[in-house]
C-alpha positions in Angstrom: 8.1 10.7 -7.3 10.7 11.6 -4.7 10.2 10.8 -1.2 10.3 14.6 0.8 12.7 14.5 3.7 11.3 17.6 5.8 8.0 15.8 6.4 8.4 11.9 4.8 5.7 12.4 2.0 5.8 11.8 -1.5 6.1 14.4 -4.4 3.2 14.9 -6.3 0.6 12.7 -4.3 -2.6 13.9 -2.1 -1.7 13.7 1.8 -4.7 13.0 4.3 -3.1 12.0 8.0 -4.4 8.7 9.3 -4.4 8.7 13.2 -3.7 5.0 13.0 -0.3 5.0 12.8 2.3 4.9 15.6 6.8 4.3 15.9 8.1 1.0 14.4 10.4 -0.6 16.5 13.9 1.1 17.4 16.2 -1.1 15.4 13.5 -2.1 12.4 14.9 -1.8 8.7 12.3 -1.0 6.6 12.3 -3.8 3.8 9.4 -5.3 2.5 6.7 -3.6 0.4 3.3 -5.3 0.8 0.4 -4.9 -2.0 -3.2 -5.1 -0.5 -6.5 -4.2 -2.1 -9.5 -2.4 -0.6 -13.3 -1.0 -1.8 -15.8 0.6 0.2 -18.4 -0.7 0.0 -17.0 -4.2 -1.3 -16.7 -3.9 -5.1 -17.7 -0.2 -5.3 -15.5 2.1 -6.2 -15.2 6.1 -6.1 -17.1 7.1 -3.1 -14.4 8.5 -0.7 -15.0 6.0 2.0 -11.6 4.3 2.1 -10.4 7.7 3.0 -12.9 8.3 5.6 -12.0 4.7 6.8 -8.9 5.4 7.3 -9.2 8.4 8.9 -12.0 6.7 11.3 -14.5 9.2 9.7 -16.6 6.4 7.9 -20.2 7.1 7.9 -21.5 4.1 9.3 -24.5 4.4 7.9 -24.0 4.6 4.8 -24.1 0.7 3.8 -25.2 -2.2 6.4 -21.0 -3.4 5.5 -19.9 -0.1 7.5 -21.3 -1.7 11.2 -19.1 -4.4 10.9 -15.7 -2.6 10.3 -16.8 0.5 12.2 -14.7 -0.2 15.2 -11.8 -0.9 13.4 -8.8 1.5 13.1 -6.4 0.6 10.1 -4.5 2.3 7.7 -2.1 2.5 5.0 0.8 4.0 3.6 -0.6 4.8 0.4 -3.8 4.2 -2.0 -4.1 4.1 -5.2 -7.2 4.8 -6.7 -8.8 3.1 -9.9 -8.0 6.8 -11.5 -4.6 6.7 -10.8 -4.9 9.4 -8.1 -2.2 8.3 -4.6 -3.1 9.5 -1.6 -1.0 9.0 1.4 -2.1 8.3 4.7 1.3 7.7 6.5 4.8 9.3 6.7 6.5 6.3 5.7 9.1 6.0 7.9 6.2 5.3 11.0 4.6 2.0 11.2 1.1 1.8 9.5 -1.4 -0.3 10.4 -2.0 -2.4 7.6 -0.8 -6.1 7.9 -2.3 -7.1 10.8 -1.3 -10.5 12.1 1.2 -11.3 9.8 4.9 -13.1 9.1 7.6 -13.1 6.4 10.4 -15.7 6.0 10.0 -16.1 9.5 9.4 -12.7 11.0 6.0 -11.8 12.8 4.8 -8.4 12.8 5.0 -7.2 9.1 4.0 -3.6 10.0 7.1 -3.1 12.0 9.4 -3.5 8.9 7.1 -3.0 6.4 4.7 -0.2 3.7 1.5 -0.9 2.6 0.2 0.2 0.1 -3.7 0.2 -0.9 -4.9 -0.7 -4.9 -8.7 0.5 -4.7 -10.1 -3.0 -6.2 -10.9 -6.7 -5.6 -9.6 -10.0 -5.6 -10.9 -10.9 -8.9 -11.3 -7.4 -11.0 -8.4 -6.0 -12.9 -6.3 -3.4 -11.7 -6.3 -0.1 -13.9 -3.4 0.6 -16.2 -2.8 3.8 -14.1 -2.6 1.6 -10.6 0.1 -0.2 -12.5 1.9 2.9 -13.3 1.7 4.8 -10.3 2.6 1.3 -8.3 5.7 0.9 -9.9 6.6 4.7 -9.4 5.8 4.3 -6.2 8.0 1.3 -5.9 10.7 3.3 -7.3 10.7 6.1 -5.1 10.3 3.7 -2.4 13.0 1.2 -2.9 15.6 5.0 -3.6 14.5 5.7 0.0 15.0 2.3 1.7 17.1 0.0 -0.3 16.3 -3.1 1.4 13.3 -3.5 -0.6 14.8 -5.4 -3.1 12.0 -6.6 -6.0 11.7 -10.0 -4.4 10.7 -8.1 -1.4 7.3 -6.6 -3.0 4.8 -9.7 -1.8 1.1 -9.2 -1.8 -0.9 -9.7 1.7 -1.9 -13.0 0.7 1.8 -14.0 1.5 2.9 -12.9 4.3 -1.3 -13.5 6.3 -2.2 -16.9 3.7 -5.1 -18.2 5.1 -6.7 -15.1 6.4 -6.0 -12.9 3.5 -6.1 -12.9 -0.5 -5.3 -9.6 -1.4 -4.5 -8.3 -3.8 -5.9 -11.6 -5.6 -5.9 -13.2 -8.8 -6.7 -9.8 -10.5 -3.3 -8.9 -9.8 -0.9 -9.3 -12.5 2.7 -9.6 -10.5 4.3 -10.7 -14.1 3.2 -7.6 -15.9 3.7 -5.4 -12.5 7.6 -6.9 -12.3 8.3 -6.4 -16.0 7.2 -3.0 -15.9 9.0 -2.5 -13.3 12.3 -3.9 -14.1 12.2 -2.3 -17.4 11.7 1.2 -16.0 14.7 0.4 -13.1 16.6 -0.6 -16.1 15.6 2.8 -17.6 16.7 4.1 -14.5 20.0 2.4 -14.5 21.4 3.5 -18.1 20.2 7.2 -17.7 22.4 7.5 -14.5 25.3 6.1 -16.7 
């Protein structure tokens, strides 16, 4: 995946515009990568609503859940699906609302410097092989585009909101998702050589 500079998108994902998105800051660097986790309605999977929630389409309706996040507007970067499939929300160089209240090492307002990106799951069941794969191709294409994402700068919303979130949970193997990744930056590394 290769970030598109005529309009910010991703190669080879699905795009659906969020209208909850707006500038970051002026002088913000782009440099943390935050991991969340998301199902509609909690622990179902597959039904299209995180799309339509983040496009303030949800039918509210739908599940008795829905009336209590109906008036919320939130988005993310990116979602990965439990197939695999990315769809992208928000040109990543504009400010996503995903983090809400939030700090890292210090500095409030995570969705000023940061992406988010969505694994369709839970706290406490696994993540697909494909959300692995695709998350660390995204992570790729990310960190090529803004550098100051270094690996120790991919944290999971648990860190930088503890307390009031636990995404993306125990389910979330960081060990696998970090070898995986370093071996395929290695990869990366000794094909360019």
């Amino acid at each position: 995946m290769v970030v598109k500079n005529e309009n910010d998108g991703l190669l080879g994902v699905d795009t659906l515009l969020s209208p909850n998105f707006n500038e970051r800051p002026e002088a913000a660097i782009v440099s943390l990568l935050v991991v969340h986790n998301i199902s509609l309605p909690p622990g179902q999977y597959g039904g299209g609503y995180v799309e339509q929630f983040f496009t303030n389409q949800l039918p509210v309706n739908d599940d008795p859940f829905f009336q209590e996040i109906k008036d919320l507007q939130v988005s993310a970067h990116l979602l990965i699906e439990r197939t695999g499939r990315v769809v992208q929300f928000v040109p990543l160089h504009k400010r996503a609302w995903h983090a809400g209240v939030s700090c890292y090492q210090g500095v409030p307002n995570c969705n000023d410097f940061s992406i988010g990106i969505e694994l369709e799951g839970t706290d406490v069941e696994p993540y697909t092989p494909e959300q692995y794969v695709h998350l660390v191709e995204l992570a790729i294409a990310i960190q090529a585009e803004f550098p100051a994402i270094t690996n120790e700068r991919i944290v999971g919303h648990s860190d930088i909101a503890p307390g009031r979130k636990t995404d993306p949970g125990p389910a979330f193997d960081w060990e696998y998702f970090y070898s995986v990744l370093n071996a395929r930056q290695l990869d990366r590394e000794k094909a360019r050589q």
